[in-house]
CHARMM-style PDB file with segment names, atoms N, HN, CA, C and O in Angstrom:
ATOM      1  N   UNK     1      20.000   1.186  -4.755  1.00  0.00      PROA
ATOM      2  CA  UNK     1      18.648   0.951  -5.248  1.00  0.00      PROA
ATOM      3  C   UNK     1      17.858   0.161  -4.196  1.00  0.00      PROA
ATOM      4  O   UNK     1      18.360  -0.783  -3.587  1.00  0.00      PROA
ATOM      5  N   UNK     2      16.793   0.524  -4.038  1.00  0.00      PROA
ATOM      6  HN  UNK     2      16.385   1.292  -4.533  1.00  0.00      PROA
ATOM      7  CA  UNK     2      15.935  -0.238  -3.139  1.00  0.00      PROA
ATOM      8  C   UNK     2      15.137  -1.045  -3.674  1.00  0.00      PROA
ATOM      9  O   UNK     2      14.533  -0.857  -4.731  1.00  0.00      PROA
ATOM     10  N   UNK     3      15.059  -2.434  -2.657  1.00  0.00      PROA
ATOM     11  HN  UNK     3      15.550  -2.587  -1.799  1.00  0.00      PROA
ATOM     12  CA  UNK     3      14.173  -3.699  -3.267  1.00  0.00      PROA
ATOM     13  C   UNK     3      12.608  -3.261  -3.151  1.00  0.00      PROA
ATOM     14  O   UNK     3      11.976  -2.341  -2.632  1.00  0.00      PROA
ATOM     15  N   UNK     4      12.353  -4.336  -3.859  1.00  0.00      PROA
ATOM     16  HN  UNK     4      12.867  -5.083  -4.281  1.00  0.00      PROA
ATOM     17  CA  UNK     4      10.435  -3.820  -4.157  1.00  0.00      PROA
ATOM     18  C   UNK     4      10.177  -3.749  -2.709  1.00  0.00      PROA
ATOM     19  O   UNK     4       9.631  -2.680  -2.440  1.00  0.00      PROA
ATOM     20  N   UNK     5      10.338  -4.378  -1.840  1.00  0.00      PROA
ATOM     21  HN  UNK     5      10.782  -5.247  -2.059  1.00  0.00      PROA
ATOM     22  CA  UNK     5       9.707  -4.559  -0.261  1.00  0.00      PROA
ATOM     23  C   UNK     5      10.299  -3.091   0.248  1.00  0.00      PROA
ATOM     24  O   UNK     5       9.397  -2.489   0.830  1.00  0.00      PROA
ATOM     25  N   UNK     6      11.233  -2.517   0.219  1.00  0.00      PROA
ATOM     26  HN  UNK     6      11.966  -3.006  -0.253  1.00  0.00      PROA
ATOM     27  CA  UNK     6      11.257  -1.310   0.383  1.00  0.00      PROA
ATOM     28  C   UNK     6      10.265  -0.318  -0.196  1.00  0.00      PROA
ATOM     29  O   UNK     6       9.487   0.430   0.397  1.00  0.00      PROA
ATOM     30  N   UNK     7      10.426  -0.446  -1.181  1.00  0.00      PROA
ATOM     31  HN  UNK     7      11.058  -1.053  -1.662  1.00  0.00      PROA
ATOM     32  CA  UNK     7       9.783   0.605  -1.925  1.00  0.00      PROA
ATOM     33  C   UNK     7       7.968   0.585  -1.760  1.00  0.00      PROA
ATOM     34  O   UNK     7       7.251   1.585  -1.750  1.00  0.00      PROA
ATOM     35  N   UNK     8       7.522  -0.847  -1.642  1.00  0.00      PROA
ATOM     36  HN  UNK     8       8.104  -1.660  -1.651  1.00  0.00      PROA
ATOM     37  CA  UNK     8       6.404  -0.642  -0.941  1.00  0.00      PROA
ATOM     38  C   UNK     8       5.973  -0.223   0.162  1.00  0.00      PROA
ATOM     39  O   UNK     8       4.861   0.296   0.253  1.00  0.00      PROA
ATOM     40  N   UNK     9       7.019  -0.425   1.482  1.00  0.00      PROA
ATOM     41  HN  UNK     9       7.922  -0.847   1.408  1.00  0.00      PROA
ATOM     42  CA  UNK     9       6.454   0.078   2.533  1.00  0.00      PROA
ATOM     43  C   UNK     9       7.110   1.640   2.540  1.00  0.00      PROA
ATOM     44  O   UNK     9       7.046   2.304   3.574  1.00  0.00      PROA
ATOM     45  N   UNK    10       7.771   2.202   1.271  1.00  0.00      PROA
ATOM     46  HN  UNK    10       7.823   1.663   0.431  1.00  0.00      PROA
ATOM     47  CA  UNK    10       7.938   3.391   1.646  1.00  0.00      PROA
ATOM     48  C   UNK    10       6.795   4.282   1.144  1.00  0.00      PROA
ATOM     49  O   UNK    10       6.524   5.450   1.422  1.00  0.00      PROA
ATOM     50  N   UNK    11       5.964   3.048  -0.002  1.00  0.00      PROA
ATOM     51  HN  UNK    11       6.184   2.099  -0.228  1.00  0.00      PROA
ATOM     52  CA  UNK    11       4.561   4.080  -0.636  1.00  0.00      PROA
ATOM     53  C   UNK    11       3.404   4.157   0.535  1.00  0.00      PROA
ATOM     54  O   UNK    11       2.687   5.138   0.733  1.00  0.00      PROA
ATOM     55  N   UNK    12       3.362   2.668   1.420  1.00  0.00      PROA
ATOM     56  HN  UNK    12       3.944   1.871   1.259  1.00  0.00      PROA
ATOM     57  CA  UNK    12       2.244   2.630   2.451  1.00  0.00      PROA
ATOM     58  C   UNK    12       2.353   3.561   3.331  1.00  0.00      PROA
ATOM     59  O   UNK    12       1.535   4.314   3.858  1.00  0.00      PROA
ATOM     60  N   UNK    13       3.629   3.396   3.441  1.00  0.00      PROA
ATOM     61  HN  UNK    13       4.294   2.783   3.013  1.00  0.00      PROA
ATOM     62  CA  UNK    13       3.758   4.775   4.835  1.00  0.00      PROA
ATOM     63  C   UNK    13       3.449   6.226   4.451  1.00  0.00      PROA
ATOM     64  O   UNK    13       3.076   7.105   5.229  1.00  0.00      PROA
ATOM     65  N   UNK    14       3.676   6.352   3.035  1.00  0.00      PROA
ATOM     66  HN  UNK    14       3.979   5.638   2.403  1.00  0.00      PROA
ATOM     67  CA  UNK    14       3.117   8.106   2.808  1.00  0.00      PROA
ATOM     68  C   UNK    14       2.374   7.843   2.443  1.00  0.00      PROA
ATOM     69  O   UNK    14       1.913   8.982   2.523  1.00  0.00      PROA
ATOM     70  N   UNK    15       1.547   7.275   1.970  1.00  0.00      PROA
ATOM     71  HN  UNK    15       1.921   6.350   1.905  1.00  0.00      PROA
ATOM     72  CA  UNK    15       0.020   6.954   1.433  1.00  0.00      PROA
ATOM     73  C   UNK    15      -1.179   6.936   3.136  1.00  0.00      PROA
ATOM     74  O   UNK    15      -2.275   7.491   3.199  1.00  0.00      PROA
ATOM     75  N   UNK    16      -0.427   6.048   4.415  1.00  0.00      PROA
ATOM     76  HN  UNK    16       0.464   5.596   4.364  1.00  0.00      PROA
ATOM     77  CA  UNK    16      -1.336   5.971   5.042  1.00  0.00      PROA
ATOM     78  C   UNK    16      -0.894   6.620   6.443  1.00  0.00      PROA
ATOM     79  O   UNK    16      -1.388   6.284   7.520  1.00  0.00      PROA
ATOM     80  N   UNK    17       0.315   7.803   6.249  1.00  0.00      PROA
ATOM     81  HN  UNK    17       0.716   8.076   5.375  1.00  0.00      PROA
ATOM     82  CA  UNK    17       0.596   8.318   7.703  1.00  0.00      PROA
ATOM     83  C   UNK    17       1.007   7.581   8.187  1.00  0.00      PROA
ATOM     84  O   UNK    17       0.588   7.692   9.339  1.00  0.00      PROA
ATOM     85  N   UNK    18       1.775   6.586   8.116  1.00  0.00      PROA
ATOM     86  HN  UNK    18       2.115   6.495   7.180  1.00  0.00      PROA
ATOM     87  CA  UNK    18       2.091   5.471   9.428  1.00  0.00      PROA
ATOM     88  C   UNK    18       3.879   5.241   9.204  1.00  0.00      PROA
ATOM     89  O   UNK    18       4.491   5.405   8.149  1.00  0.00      PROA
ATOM     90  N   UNK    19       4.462   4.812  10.567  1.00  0.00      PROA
ATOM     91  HN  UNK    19       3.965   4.680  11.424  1.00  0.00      PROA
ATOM     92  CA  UNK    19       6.131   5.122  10.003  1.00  0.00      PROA
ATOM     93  C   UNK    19       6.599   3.641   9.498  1.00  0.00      PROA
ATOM     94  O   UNK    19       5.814   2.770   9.873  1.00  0.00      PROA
ATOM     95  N   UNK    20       7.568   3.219   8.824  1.00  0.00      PROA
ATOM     96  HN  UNK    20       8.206   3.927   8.519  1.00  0.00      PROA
ATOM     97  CA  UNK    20       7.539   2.418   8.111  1.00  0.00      PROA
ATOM     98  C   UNK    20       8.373   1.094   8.974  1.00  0.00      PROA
ATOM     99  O   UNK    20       8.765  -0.042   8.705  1.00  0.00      PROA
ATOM    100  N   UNK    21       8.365   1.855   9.948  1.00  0.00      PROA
ATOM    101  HN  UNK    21       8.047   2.777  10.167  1.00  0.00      PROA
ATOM    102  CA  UNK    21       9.046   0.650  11.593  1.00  0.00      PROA
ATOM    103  C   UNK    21       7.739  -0.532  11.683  1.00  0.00      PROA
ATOM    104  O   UNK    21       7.931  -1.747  11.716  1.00  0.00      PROA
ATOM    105  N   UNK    22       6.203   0.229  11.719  1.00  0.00      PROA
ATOM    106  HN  UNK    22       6.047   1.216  11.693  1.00  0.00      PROA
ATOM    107  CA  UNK    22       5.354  -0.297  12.065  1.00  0.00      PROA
ATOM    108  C   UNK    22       4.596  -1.100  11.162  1.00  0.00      PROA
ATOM    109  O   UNK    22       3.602  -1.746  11.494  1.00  0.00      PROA
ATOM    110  N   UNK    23       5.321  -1.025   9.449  1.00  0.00      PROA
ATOM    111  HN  UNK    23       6.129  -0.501   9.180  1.00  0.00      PROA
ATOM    112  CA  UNK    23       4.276  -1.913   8.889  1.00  0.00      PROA
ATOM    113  C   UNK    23       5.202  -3.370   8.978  1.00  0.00      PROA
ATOM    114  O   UNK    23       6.426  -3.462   9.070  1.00  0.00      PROA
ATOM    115  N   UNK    24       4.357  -4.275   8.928  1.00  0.00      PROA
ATOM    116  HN  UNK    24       3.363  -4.199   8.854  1.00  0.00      PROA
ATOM    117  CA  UNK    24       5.066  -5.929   8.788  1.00  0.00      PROA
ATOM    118  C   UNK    24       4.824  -6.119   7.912  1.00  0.00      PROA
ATOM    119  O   UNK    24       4.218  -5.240   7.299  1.00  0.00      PROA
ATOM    120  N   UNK    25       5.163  -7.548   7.163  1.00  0.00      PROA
ATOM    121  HN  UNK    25       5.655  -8.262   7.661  1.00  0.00      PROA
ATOM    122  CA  UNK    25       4.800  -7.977   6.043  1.00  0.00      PROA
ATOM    123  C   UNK    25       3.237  -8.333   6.094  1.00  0.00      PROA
ATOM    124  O   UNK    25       2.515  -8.438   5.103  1.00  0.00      PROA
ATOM    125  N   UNK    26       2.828  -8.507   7.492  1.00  0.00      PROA
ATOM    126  HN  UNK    26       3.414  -8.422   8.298  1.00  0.00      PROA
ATOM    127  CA  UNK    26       1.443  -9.599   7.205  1.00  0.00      PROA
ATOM    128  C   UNK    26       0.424  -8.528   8.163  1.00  0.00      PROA
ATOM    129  O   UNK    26      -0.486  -9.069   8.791  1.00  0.00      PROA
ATOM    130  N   UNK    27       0.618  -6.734   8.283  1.00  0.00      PROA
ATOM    131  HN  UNK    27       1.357  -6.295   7.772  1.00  0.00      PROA
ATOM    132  CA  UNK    27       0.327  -6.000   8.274  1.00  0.00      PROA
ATOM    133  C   UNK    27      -1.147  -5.967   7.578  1.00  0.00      PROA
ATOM    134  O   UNK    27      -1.196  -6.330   6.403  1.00  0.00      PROA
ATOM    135  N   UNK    28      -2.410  -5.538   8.249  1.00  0.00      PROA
ATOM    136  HN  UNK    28      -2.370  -5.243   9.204  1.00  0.00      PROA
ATOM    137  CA  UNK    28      -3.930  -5.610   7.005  1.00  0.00      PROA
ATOM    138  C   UNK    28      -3.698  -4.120   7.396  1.00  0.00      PROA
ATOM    139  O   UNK    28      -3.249  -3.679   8.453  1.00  0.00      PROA
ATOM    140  N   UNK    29      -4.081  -3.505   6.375  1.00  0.00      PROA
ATOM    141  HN  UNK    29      -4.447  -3.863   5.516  1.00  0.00      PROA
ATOM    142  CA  UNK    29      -4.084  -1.934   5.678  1.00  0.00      PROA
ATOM    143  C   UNK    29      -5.239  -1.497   6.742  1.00  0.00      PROA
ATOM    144  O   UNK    29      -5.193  -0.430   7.354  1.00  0.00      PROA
ATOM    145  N   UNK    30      -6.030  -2.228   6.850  1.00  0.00      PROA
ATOM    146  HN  UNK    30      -6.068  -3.095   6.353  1.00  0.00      PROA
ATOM    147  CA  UNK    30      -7.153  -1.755   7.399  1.00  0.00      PROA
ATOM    148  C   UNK    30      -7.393  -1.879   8.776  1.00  0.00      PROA
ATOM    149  O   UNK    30      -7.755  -0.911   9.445  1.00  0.00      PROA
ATOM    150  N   UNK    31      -7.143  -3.488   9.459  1.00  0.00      PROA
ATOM    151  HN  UNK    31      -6.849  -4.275   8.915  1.00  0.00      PROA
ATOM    152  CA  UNK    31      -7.042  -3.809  10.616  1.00  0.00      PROA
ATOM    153  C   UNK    31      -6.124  -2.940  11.528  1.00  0.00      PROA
ATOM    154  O   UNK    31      -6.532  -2.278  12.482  1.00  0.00      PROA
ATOM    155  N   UNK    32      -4.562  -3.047  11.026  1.00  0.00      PROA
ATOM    156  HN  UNK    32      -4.230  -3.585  10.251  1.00  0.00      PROA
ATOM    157  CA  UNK    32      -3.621  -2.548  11.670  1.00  0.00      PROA
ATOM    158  C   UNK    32      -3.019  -1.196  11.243  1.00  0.00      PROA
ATOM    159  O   UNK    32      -2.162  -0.726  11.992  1.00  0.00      PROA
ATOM    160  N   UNK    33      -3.317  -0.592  10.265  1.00  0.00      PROA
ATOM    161  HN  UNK    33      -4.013  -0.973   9.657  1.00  0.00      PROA
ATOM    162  CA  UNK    33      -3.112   0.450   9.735  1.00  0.00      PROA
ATOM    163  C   UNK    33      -4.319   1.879   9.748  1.00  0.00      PROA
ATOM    164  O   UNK    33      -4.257   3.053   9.382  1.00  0.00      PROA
ATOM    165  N   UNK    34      -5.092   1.236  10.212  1.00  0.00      PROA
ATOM    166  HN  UNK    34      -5.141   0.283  10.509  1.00  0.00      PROA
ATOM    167  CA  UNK    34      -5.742   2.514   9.653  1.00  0.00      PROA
ATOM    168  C   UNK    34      -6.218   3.122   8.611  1.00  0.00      PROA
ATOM    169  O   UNK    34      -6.823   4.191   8.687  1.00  0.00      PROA
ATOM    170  N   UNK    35      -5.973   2.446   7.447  1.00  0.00      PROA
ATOM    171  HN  UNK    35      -5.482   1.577   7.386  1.00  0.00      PROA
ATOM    172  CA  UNK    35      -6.739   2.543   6.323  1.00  0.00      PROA
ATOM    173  C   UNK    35      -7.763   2.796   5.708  1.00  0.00      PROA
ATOM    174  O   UNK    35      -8.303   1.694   5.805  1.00  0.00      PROA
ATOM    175  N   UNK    36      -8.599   3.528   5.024  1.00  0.00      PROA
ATOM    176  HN  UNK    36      -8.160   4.423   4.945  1.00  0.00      PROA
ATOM    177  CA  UNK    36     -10.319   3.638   5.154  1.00  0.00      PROA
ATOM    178  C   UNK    36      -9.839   3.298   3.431  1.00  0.00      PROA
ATOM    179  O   UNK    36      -8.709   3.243   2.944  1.00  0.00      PROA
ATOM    180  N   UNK    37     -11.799   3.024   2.500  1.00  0.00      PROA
ATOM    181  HN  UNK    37     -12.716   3.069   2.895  1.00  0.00      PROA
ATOM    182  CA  UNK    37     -11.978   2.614   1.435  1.00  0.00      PROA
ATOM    183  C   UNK    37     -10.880   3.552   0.613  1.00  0.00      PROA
ATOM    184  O   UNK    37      -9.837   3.153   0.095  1.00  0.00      PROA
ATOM    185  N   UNK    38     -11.455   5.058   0.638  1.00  0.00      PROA
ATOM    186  HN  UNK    38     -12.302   5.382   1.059  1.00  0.00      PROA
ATOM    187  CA  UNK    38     -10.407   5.838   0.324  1.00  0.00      PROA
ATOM    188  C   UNK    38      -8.975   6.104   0.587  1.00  0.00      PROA
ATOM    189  O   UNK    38      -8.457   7.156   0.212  1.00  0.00      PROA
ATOM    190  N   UNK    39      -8.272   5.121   1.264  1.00  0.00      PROA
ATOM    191  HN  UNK    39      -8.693   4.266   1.568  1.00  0.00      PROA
ATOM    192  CA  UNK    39      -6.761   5.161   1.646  1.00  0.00      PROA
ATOM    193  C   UNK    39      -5.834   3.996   0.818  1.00  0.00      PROA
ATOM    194  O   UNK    39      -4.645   3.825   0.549  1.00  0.00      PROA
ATOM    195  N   UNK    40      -7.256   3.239   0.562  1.00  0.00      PROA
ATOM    196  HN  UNK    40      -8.222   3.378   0.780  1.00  0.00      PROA
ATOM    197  CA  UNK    40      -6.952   1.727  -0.307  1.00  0.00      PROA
ATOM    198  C   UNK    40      -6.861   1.993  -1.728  1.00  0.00      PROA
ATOM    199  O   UNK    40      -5.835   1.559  -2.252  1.00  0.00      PROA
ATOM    200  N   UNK    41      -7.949   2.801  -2.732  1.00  0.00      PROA
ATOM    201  HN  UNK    41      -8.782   3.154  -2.306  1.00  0.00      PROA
ATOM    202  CA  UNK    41      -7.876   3.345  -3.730  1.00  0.00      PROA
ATOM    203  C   UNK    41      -6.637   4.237  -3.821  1.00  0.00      PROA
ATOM    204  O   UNK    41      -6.151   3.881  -4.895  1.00  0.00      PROA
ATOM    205  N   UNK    42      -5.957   5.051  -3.394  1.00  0.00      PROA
ATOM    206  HN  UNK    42      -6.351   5.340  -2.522  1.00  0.00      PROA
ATOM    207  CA  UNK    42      -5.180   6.060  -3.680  1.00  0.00      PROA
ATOM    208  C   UNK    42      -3.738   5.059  -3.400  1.00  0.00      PROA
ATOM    209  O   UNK    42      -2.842   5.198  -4.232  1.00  0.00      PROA
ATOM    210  N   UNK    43      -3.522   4.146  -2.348  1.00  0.00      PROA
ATOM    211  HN  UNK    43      -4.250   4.033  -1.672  1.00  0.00      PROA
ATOM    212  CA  UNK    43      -2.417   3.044  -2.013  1.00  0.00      PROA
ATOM    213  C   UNK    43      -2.302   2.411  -3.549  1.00  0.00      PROA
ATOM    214  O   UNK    43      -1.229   2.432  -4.152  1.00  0.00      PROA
ATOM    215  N   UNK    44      -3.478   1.864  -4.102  1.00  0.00      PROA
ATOM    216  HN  UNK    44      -4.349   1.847  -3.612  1.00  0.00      PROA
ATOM    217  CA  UNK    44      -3.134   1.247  -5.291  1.00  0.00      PROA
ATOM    218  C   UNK    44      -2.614   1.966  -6.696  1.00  0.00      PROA
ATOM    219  O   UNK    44      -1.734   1.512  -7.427  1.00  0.00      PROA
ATOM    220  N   UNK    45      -3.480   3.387  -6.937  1.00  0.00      PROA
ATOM    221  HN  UNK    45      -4.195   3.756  -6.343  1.00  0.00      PROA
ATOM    222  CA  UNK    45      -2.837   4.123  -7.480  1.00  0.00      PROA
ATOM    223  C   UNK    45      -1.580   4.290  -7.355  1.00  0.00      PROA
ATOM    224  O   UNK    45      -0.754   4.099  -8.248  1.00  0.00      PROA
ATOM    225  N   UNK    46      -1.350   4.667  -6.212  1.00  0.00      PROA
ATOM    226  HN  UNK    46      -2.021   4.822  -5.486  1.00  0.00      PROA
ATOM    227  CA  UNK    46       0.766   5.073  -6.109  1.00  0.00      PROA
ATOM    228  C   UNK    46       1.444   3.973  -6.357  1.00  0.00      PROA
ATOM    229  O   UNK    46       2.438   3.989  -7.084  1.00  0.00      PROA
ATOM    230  N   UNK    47       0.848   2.555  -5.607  1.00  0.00      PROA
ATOM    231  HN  UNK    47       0.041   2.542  -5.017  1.00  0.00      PROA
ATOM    232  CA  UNK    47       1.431   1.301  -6.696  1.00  0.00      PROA
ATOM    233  C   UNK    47       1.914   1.552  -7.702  1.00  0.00      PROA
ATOM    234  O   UNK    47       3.066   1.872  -7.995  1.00  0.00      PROA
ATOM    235  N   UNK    48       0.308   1.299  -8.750  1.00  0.00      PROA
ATOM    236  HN  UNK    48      -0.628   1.039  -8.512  1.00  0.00      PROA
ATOM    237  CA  UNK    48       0.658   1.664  -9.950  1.00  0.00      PROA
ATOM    238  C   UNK    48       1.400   2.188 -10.829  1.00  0.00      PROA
ATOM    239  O   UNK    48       1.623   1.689 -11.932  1.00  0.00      PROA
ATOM    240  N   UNK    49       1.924   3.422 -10.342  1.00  0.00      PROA
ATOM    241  HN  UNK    49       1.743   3.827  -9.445  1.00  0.00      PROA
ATOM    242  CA  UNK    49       2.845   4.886 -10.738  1.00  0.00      PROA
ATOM    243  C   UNK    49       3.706   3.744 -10.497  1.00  0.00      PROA
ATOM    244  O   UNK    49       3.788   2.910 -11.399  1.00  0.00      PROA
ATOM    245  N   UNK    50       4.401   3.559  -9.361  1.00  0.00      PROA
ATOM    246  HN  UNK    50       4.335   4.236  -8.628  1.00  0.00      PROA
ATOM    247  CA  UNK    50       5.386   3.700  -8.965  1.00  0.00      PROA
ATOM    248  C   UNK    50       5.971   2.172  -9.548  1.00  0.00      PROA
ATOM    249  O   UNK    50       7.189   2.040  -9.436  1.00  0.00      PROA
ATOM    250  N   UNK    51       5.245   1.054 -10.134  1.00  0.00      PROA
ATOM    251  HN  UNK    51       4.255   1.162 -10.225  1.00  0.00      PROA
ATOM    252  CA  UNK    51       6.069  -0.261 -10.585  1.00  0.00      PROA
ATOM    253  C   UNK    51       4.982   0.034 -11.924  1.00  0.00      PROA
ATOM    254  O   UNK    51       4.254  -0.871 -12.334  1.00  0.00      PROA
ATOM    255  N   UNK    52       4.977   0.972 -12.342  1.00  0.00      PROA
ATOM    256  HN  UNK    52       5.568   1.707 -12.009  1.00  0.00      PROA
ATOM    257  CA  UNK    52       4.207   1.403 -13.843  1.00  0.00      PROA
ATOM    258  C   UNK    52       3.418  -0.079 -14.439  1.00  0.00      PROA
ATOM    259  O   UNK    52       3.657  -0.717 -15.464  1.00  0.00      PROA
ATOM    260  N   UNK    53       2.415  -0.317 -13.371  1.00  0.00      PROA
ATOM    261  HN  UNK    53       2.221   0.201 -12.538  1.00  0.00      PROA
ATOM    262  CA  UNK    53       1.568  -1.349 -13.797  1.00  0.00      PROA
ATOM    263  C   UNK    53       0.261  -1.365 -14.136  1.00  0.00      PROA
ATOM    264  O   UNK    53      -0.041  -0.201 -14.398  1.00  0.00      PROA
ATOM    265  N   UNK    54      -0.726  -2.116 -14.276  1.00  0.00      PROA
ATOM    266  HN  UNK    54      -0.481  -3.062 -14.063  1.00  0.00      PROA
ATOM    267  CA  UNK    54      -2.221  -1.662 -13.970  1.00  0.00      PROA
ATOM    268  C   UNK    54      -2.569  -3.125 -12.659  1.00  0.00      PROA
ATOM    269  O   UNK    54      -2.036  -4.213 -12.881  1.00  0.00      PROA
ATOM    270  N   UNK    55      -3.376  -2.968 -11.522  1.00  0.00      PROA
ATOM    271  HN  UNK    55      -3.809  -2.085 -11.341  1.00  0.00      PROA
ATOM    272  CA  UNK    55      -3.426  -3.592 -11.023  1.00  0.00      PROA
ATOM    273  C   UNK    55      -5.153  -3.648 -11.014  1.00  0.00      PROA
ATOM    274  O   UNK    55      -5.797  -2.659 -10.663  1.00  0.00      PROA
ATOM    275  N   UNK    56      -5.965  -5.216 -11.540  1.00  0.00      PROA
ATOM    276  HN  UNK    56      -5.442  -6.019 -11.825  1.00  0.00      PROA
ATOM    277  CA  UNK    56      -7.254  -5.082 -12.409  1.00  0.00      PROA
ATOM    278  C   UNK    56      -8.128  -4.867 -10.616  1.00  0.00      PROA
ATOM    279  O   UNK    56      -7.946  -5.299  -9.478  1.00  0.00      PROA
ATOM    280  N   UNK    57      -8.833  -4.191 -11.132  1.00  0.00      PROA
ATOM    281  HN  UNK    57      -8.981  -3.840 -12.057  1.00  0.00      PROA
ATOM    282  CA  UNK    57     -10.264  -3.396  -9.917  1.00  0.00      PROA
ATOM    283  C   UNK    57     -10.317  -5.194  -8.975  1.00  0.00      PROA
ATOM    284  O   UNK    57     -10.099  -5.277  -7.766  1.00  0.00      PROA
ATOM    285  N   UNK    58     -10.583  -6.203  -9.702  1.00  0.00      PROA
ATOM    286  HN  UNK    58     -10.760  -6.135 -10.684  1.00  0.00      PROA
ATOM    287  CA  UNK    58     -10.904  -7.388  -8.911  1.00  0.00      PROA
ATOM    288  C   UNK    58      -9.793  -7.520  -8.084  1.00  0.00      PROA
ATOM    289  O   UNK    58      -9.996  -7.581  -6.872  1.00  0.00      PROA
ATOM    290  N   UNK    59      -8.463  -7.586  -8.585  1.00  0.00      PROA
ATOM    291  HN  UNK    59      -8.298  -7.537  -9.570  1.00  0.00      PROA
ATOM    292  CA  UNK    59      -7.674  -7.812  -7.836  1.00  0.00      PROA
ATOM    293  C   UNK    59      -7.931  -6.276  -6.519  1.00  0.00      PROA
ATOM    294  O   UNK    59      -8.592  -6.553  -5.519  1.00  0.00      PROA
ATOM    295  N   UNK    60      -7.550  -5.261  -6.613  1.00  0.00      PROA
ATOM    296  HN  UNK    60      -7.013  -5.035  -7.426  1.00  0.00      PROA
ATOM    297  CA  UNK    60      -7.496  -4.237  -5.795  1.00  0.00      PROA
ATOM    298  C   UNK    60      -8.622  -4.242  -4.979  1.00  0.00      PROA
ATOM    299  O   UNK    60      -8.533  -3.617  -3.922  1.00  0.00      PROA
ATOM    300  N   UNK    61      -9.714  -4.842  -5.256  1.00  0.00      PROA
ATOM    301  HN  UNK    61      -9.786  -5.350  -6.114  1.00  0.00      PROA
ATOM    302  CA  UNK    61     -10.792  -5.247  -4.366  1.00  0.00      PROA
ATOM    303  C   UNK    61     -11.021  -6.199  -2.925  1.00  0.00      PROA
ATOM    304  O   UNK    61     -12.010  -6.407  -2.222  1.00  0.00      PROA
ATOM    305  N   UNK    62      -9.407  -6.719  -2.859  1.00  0.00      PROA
ATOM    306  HN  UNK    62      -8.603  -6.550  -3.431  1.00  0.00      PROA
ATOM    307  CA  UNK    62      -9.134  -7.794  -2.061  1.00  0.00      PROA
ATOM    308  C   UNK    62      -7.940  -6.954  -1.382  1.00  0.00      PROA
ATOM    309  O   UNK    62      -7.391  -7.754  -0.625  1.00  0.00      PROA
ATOM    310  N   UNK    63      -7.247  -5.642  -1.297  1.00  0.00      PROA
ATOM    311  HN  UNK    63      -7.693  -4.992  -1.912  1.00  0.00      PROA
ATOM    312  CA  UNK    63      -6.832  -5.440  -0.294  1.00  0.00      PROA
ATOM    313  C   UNK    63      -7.126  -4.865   1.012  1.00  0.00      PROA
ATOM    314  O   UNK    63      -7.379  -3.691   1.279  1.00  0.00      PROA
ATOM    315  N   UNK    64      -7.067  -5.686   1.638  1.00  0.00      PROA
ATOM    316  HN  UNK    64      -6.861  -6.641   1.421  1.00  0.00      PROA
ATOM    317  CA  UNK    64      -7.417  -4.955   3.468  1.00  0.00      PROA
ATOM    318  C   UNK    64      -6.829  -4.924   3.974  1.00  0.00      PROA
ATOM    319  OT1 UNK    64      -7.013  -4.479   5.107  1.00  0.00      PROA
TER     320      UNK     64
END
């Protein structure tokens, strides 16, 4: 079974094209990733699915 820190950088990496060597923990989605508004919305969605949560718009508004 894989830990949550796995399993997140295995959603970032298919969510944002990028291989999962290159994300760090202190990685910005946007700065160092490549990320656009639309890469951030669909990242939080697969979150969601994937630790079956709701994560509230304010909060998801603060990832970069």
């Amino acid at each position: 079974m894989e830990n949550i820190e796995q399993r997140v950088k295995k959603i970032v990496a298919e969510q944002l094209g990028v291989n999962e060597a290159d994300i760090k923990n202190d990685s910005s989605f946007v700065e160092d990733l490549g990320a656009d508004s639309l890469d951030t919305v669909e990242l939080v969605m697969a979150l969601e699915e994937e630790f079956e949560c709701e994560i509230p718009d304010e909060e998801a508004e603060k990832i970069t």
